[in-house]
N, C-alpha and C positions, 0 to 999 in steps of 0.2 A: 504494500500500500504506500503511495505517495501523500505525503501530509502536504500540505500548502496552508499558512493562516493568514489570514487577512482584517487589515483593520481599515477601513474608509473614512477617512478624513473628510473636512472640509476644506482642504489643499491637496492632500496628498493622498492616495491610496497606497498602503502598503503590503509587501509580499512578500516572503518567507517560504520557503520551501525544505522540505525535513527526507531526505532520502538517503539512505544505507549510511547512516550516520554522517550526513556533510552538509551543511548547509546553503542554499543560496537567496539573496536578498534582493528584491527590483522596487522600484517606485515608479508610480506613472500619476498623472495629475488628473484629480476625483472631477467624474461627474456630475455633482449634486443634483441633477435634474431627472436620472438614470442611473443611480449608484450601482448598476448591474454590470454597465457598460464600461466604467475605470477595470470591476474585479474581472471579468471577459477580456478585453485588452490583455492586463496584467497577465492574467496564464497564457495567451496566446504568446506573448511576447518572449513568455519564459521556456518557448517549444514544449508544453505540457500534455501528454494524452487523457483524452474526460474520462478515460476507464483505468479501475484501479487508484482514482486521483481520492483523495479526502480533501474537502474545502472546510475549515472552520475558520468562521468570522466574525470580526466584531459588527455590526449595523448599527449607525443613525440614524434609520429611517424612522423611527417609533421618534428618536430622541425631535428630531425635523418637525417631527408629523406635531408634537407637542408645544413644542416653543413656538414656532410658524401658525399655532391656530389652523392648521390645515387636514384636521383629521377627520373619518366618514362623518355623517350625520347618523348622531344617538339617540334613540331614545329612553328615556330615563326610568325603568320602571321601579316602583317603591309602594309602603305600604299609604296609606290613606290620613291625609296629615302630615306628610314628611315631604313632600313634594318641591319645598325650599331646601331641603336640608343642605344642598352640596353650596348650595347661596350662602348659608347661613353660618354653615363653618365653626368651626370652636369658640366666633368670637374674640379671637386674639388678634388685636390692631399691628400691624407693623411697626410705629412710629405710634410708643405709648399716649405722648404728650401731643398729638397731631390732632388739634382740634377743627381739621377740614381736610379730612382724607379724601384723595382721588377716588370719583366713583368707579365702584370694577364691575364691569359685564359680568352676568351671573354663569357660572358654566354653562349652566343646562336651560334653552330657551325653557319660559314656562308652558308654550303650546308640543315641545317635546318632553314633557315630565306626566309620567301616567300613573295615576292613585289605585291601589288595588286591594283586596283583602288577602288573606293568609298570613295572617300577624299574629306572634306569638310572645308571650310574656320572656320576662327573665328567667323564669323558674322552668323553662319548657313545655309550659302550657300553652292551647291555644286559644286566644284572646279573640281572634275573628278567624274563624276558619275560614280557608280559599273554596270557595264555591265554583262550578260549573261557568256561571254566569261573569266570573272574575276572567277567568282564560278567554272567554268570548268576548267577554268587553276588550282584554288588553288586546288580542287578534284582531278588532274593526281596526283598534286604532294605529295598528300596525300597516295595515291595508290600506289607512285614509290618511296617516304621514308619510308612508314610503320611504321609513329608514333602513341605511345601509347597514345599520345592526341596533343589538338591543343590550342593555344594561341593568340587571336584575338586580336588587337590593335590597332585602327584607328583611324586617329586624329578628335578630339572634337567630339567623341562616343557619350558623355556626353551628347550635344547639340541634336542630330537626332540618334538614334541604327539602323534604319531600315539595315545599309550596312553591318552590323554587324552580324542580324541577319539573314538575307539572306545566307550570305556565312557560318553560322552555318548550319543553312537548307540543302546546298549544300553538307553537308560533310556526310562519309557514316553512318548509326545508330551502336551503342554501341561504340561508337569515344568521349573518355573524351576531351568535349570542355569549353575552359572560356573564356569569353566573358567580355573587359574590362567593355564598359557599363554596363553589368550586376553586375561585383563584386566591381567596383570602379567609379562609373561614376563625377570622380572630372576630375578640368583641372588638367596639367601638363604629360605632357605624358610619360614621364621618368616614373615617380613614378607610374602613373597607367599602364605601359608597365612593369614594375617589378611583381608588386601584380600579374597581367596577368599572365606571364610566372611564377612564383610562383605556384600558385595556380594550374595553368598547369601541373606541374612538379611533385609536391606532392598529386596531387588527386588522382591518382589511386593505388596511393602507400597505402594512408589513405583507401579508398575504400574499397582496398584487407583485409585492418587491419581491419573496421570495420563489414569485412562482416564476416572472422572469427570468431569475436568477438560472434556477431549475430546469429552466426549457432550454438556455444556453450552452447547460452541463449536461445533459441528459444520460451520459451511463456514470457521473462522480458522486461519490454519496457528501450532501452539505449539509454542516452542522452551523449553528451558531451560536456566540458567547451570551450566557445570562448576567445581567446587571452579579449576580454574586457569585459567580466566579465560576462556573459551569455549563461546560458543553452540553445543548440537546439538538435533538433532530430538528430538522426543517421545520416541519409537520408543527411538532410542538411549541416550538419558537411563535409560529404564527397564532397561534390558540390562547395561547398565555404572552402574549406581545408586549403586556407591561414591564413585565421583567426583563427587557431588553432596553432599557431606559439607559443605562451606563455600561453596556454591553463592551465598547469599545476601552476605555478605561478599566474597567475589568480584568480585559488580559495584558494593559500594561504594567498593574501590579503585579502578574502573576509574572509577568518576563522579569518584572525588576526583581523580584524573589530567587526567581530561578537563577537568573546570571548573576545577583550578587552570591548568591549560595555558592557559585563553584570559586568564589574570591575568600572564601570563609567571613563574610559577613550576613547578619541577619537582622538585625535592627538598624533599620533605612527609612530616612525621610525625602521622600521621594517628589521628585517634580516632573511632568510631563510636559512639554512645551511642543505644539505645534503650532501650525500657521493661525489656528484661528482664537485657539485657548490654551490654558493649561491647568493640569488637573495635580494639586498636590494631596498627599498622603502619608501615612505612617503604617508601614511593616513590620512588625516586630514576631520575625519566624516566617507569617505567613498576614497576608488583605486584614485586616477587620473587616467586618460588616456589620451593619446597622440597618436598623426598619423607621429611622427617624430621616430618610432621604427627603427633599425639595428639590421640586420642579417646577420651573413656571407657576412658583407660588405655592403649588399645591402639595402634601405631605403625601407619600407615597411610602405606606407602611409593608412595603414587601422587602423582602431581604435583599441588602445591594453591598457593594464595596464603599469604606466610611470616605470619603473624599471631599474634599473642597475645589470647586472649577471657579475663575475671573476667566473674564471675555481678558488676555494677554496671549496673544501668540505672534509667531513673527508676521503675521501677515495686519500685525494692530495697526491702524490707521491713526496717525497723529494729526494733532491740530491743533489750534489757538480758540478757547471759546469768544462769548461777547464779553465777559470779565477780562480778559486778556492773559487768562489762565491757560499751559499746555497742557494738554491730555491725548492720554496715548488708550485707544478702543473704548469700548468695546466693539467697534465700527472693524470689520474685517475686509481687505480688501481678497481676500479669498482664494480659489485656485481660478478664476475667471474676473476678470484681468489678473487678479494677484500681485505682490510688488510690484513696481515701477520698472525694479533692476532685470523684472523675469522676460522682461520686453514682449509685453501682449498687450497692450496698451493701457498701461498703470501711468496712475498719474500722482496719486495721493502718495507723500511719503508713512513710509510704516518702518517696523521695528528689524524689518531684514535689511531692509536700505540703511537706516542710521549705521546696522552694521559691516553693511559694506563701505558706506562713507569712513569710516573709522577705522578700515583697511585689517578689519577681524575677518573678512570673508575671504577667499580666492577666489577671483571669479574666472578662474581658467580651470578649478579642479569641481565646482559645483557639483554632483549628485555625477562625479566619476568623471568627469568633463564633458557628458551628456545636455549639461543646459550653461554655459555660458550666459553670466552675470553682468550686465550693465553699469557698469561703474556710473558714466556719464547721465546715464538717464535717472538711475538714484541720489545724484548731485544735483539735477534740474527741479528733482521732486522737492528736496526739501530745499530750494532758493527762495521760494514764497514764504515758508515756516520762517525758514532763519531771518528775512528779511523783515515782517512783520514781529520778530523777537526781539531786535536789533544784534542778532548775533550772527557767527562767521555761519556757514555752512557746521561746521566739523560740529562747534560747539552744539548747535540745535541736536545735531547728533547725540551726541554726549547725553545733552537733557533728556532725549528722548526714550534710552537705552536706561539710564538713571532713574525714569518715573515707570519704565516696564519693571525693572528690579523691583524698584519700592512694593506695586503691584504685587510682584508674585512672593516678594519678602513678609508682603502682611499676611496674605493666604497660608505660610508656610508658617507664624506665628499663631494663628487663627487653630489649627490641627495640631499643633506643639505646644505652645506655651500655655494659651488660654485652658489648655486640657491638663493644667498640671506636671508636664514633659520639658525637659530641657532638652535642647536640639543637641549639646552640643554631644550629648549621651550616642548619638546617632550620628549614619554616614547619611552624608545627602548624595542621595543618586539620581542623578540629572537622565533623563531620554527625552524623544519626540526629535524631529530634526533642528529642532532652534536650543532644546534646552543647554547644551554642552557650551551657546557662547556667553552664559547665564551663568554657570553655574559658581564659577571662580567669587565673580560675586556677591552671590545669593548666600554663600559661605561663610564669605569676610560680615556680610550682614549680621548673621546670625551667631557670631563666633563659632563657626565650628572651622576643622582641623581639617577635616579627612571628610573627601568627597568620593564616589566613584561615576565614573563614564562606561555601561558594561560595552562589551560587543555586541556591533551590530545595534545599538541606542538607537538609529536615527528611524528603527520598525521593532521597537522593543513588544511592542502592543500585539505585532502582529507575531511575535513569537512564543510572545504568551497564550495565544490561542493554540499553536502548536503542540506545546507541553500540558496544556489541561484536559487533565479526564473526565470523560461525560462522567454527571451527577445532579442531585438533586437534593434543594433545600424544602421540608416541607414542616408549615408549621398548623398548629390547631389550638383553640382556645381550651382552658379546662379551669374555668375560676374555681378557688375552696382554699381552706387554709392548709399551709404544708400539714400541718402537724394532725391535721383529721385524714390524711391519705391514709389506705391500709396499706399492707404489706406488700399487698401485688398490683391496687390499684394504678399505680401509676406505670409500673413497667408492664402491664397489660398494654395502656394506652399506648405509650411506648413504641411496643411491639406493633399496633395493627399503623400505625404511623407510617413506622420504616416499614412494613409487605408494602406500601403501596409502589415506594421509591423503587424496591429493591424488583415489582413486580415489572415499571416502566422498564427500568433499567433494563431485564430477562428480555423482553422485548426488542430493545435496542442490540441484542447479539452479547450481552455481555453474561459471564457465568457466576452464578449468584455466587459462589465460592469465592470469587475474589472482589467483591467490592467490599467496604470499608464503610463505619460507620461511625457518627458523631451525634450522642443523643443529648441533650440538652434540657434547661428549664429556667424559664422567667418568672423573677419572682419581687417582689415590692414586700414593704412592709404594710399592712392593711390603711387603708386610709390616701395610703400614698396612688400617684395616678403613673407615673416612671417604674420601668422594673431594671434588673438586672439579668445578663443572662451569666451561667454556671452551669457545669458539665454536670451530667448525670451520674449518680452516686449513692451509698446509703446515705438514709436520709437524716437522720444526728451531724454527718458531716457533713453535708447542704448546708443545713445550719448555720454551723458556724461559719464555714465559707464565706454563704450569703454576709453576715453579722461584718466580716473579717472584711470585704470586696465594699461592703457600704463604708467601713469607717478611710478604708485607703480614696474610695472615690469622692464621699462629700465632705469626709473627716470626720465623722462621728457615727454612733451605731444608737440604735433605737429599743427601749424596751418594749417592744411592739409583737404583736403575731408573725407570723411569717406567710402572706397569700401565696400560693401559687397562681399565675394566670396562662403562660402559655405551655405548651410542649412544642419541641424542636426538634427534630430529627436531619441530618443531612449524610445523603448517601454519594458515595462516592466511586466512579470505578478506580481501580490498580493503577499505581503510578507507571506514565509508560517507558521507565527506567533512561530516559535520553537524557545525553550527558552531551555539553558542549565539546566539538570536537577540541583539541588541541589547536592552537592560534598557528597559520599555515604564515609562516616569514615568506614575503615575495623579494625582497630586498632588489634595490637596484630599479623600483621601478617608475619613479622620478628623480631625478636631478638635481641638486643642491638648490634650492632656491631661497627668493628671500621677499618681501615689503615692506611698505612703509605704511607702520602704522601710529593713529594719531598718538602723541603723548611718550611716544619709541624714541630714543636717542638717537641708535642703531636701527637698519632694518631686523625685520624679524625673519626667523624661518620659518619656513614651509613645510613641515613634516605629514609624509603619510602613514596613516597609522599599520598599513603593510609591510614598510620599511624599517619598521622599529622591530630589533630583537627583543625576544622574551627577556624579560628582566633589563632591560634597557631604562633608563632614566635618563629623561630632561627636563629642564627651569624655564620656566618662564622669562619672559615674553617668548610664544612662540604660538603658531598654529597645527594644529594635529588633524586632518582630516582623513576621512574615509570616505566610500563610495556613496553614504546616507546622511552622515551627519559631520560638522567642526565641531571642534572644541577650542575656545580660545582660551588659553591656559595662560592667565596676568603673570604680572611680574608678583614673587616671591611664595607662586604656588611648584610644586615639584609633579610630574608625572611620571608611572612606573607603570609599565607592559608585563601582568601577569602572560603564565601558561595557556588561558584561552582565549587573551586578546582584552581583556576588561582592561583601563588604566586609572589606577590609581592616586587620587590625586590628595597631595600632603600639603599643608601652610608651614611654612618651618619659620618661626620667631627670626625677627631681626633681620631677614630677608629684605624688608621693603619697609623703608621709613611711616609711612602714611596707613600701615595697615593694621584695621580693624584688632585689636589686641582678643587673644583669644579667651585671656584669662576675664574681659567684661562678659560678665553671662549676659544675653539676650532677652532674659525674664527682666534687665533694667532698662528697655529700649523699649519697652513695647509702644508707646507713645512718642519715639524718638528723645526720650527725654532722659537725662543722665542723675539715677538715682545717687546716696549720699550712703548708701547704706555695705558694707564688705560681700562684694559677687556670692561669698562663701554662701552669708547670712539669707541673701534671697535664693539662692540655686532652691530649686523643690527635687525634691529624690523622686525618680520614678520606679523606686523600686516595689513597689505595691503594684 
């Protein structure tokens, strides 16, 4: 079997190829308008045969379908009196003190919101039973709005489906329906009436993309990445389409995992940078995830990787407001025009041009010497900016490179600091194609030491799809107090949770013997509306656990009951044992060269990162690129070419007058502002 993973950008599509242990890498510029069409190109180009081939990828299209307002037409179905609900929301203002909030379009029009019966208590009762006459009513109305699907949500689903599924039954065939019980059966009904109408909304849109896709490949079997870190079938992807919401970022934790793992590093704080965003995080072993995700406003309580994205990527579009303030995106100049420098007719400067003005780029070695870089026409872009700054060219650069850092330095504070974590505990591992000329940086910002750049960064995302094994997270509601569960109660539950994964999964060709499993429980102290998750265990040591995980997270513990609320199970298949090959030295295959770049005494060199022997070291100022990505490595940072090509990047004290001291911890910047107090005394231990 030929793997190939792919991640679709909004610049760039990427491509990864995994055969008889060697790897090969391609980029070609995303279609957004046909995202089928960049990943079709991509293997054509890569002489691939469709038979025998495995495609797994990460997809936008759900994420597009969301942000863009551009997804089927829903209908909302719900119990009777709830018909505002997804309007209505938890009530929680953005902007506490914001005594004239922007009014927001309601999701769900209200001539698309259908009242129904089969409504049940908390207790599992039934409060209005679904009648005959409920299925017939919601079927006229299906028939007299002529939606392209339907969104079933009725309260405590979780508890009894059957009203649920009935009125699915009722509706006419080839009608995309989701069924909260089915995709979400937690309590809370807001949050599982979002995921619903979600998923609603961007199925058929995902559907149409992956049947595309499908009819291009017609003998390759394609998989695609889930928002939490799991490959599934086509088929399934489409069905459950909410959970591809962060699909693509997904498998770039899971490549940063992987390739820092063969450097023996595992606690990484992680940045993604491509043309349009970037997505940071924290690693430590393997992804978190969390059910506390934000989308275009809205909470999406399904299981995802925990992340932070700003609209910053190289393709950020700069500007002067009417204040006379610069700001860099979240305005993307995209992969259609795209930079200025990519000569398709850009005209706006953005954060690839500042760095090519600043003479960090090559524009003769760009993406393998396949796109030749525009020096001149990124110097025209930003003549307007600088001119209206009153500054040279170079320097609008400078600023504008300075407020993308700021950006991704606060993002990267936001997932670290704010969460009780000191960065400097962690290697920042830079990927995406822009991240590496960042990351020197992003570093000195943060006081940390030690950065890494793995192999192959500039399509980390798309190798991450490569190495992950189909599986499946699933979760179910079970409120009561721990301490009333009996003995077998809960690992009953347990039990029929994971058959369902382990049954998908038997389906999917895989052999129950070898998948893997991870059972779980969320729990809150009573009263509390937050829980915690904790691995499955007797339950005395739960317990304490629980008691022990609350006082390291809020600093204190509660003499309170202990509820349970949800179960967790995620099934996983067999790791598929791939191991980076050894870093192939091409040596000799460029030339000694050099530039001149801003703020350089000296020119700088050129290095590719082919040409550097294993265990090789260079200082800064210099350029390091490869066929996907640069890395501009400043002055008084070090870089070191492990055994499978990752380079290692060190701050060595005293290097560089003007640099960032690494002994200020980060916890006293967080406002830019220089506390009075010993780095010791504010550091926070993250050892809990």
């Amino acid at each position: 079997m030929i793997i190939v993973g792919i991640d679709t950008g909004g610049t760039f599509t990427d491509l990864v190829l995994w055969h008889d242990g060697s790897v090969r890498t391609h980029k070609v510029l995303s279609t957004p308008a046909a995202p089928e069409q960049a990943i079709l190109q991509g293997i054509a180009e890569l002489g691939l045969p469709t038979t025998r081939l495995h495609v797994i990828h990460g997809s936008t299209v759900a994420t597009n379908a969301v942000l863009e307002g551009k997804g089927a037409r829903t209908l909302y179905v719900t119990n009777r009196g709830l018909a505002d609900l997804l309007t209505i929301g938890r009530q929680a203002r953005p902007a506490l003190y914001d005594l004239q909030p922007p009014p927001r379009t309601p999701p769900v029009p209200a001539d698309l919101c259908c009242e129904t019966g089969g409504r049940l208590g908390a207790d599992g009762h039934w409060v209005e039973p679904l009648q005959p006459a409920d299925v017939d009513a919601v079927r006229e109305a299906v028939e007299r709005l002529a939606p392209e699907s339907v969104a079933i949500n009725l309260l405590f689903s979780y508890l009894d489906d059957s009203a649920e599924r009935a009125l699915e039954e009722g509706l006419p065939d080839g009608l995309f329906v989701s069924r909260s019980s089915d995709l979400l059966p937690l309590s809370g009904e807001y949050e599982r009436g979002v995921a619903t109408w979600l998923n609603a909304r961007v199925g058929p849109v995902v559907a149409r993309y992956i049947e595309r896709l499908a009819s291009g490949l017609p003998a390759a079997r394609v998989s695609v990445m889930r928002s939490s870190g799991e490959a599934v079938t086509a088929s399934q992807a489409a069905r459950h389409a909410a959970h591809l919401l962060l699909s693509g970022p997904a498998g770039g934790l899971a490549g940063a995992a992987f390739a820092a793992a063969a450097s023996g590093c595992s606690r990484l704080l992680t940045f993604d940078m491509g043309g349009t965003s970037t997505d940071v995080a924290v690693v430590d072993g393997a992804p978190h995830l969390t059910t506390s995700g934000r989308i275009a406003g809205f909470p999406v309580a399904l299981p995802m990787v925990d992340l932070h994205t700003i609209g910053a990527g190289g393709g950020s579009v700069a500007r002067v407001d009417a204040g006379g303030m610069l700001r860099v995106g979240p305005e993307s100049a995209g992969a259609n025009p795209g930079p200025a420098c990519y000569g398709r007719g850009g005209r706006d400067p953005t954060v690839t041009d500042a760095n090519l003005v600043l003479g960090r780029l090559d524009p003769d070695g760009f993406l393998d010497g396949r796109m030749r870089l525009d020096r001149s026409a990124a110097r025209s872009a930003f003549a307007g900016l600088a001119q209206s700054m009153g500054l040279s060219v170079e320097e609008a650069a400078v600023g504008v490179v300075r407020l993308a850092d700021e950006h991704m330095g606060r993002a990267l504070r936001v997932i670290s600091v704010e969460r009780g974590l000191d960065p400097r505990d962690f290697v920042l591992t830079s990927f995406g194609g822009a991240g590496g000329l960042h990351v020197c940086a992003l570093a000195d910002a943060l006081g940390i030491t030690r950065a890494l750049v793995p192999v192959h960064a500039g399509v980390l995302s798309a190798l991450g799809m490569v190495v992950t094994p189909a599986g499946r997270t699933l979760t179910r509601t079970r409120l009561g107090l721990l301490a009333d569960a009996g003995d077998r109660d809960i690992p009953d539950a347990l039990e029929q949770l994971a058959e369902t994964g382990l049954a998908e999964l038997e389906r999917e060709g895989l052999a129950r013997e070898t998948l893997l499993q991870e059972r779980s429980l969320d729990l809150r102290y009573r009263g509390q509306s937050h829980t915690l998750n904790l691995p499955w265990g007797p339950l005395s040591e739960i317990a304490n656990a629980f008691h022990h995980l609350h006082e390291c997270t809020y600093g204190h513990r509660l003499d309170l009951p202990i509820e349970l609320v949800n179960l967790r199970v995620r099934v996983r298949g067999p790791s598929l044992g791939l191991r980076l090959p050894r870093f192939a030295e091409t040596g000799g295959r460029s030339p000694d060269r050099r530039t001149q770049a801003y703020r350089c005494d000296s020119p700088v060199p050129i290095r590719a990162r082919g040409d550097l022997a294993r265990g090789q070291e260079i200082a800064g100022p210099a350029i390091v690129a490869d066929a996907l990505s640069t890395l501009w490595l400043a002055p008084g940072w070090h870089a070191r070419l492990d055994e499978v090509g990752n380079l290692a990047l060190t701050r060595r004290d005293g290097d560089r007058s003007d640099a960032v001291s690494s002994r200020q911890s980060p916890l006293t910047r967080m406002s830019g502002l220089q506390a009075a107090m010993p780095a010791a005394e504010s550091r926070i231990s993250s050892s809990c």
